[in-house]
N, C-alpha and C positions, 0 to 999 in steps of 0.2 A: 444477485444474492450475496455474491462473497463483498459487496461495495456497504449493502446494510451493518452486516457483521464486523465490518472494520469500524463502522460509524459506531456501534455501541460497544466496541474495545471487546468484543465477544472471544477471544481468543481460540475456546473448545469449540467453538461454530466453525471460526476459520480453519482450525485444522482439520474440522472435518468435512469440509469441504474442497481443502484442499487435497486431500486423500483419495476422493473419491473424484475431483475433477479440476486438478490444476490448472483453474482458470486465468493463469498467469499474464496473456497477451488481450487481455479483454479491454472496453474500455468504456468510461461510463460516457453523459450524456455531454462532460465539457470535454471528453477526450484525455480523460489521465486511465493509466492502467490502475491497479489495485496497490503497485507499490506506491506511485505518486502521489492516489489518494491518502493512503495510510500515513504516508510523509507530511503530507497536509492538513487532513484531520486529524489524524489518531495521538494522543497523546501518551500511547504505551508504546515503551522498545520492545514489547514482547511481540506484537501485531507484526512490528515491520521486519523482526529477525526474524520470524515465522515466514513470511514474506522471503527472506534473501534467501532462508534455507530454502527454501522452496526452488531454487533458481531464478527468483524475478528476478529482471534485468536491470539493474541498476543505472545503467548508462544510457536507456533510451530516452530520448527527447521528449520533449511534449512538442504541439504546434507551434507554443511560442518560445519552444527551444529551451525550455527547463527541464533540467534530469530533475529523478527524486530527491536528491541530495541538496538541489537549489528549494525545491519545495519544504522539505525539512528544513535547511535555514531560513526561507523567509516567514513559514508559517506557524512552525513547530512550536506550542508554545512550553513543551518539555525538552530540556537539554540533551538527554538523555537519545531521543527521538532523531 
C-alpha cells in the first residue's frame, strides 16, 4: 500500500499511513524497502523526507548492495530527491 502512494507522489496517503502503520522495513516484490523505492521512483523530496522523518533507514542495503542514497543518484530524475 505505502509502495502505491509513493508511486503517485501521494504525500497525505503516505503520512497517513505512516501514522497508523510504519511500514518502514517492508519490502516490495524486487526487494527495496519503501525508502529505496521512493529514492527511485519518486521524484518529490517531500515523499523521501516524510520517509527519513519517519526513521527509515537510510543505510540499508539492497541485495545488490545499493543503499537509498546510490538509488537516488542513479535513478533520481530530480536533484532535489
Amino acid at each position: 500500500m505505502i509502495f502505491s502512494a509513493i508511486d503517485n507522489s501521494n504525500l497525505e496517503e503516505i503520512l497517513a499511513i505512516l501514522r497508523s502503520d510504519p511500514a518502514l522495513n517492508c519490502y516490495d516484490s524486487e526487494g527495496l524497502t519503501p525508502l529505496m523505492y521512493a529514492a527511485r521512483h519518486s521524484s518529490s523530496p517531500e515523499v523521501v523526507e516524510a520517509l527519513l522523518n519517519a526513521r527509515a533507514n537510510w543505510d540499508e542495503g539492497h541485495v545488490e548492495g545499493l543503499t537509498p542514497l546510490m538509488y537516488a543518484e542513479r535513478y533520481s530524475s530530480s536533484p532535489e530527491v
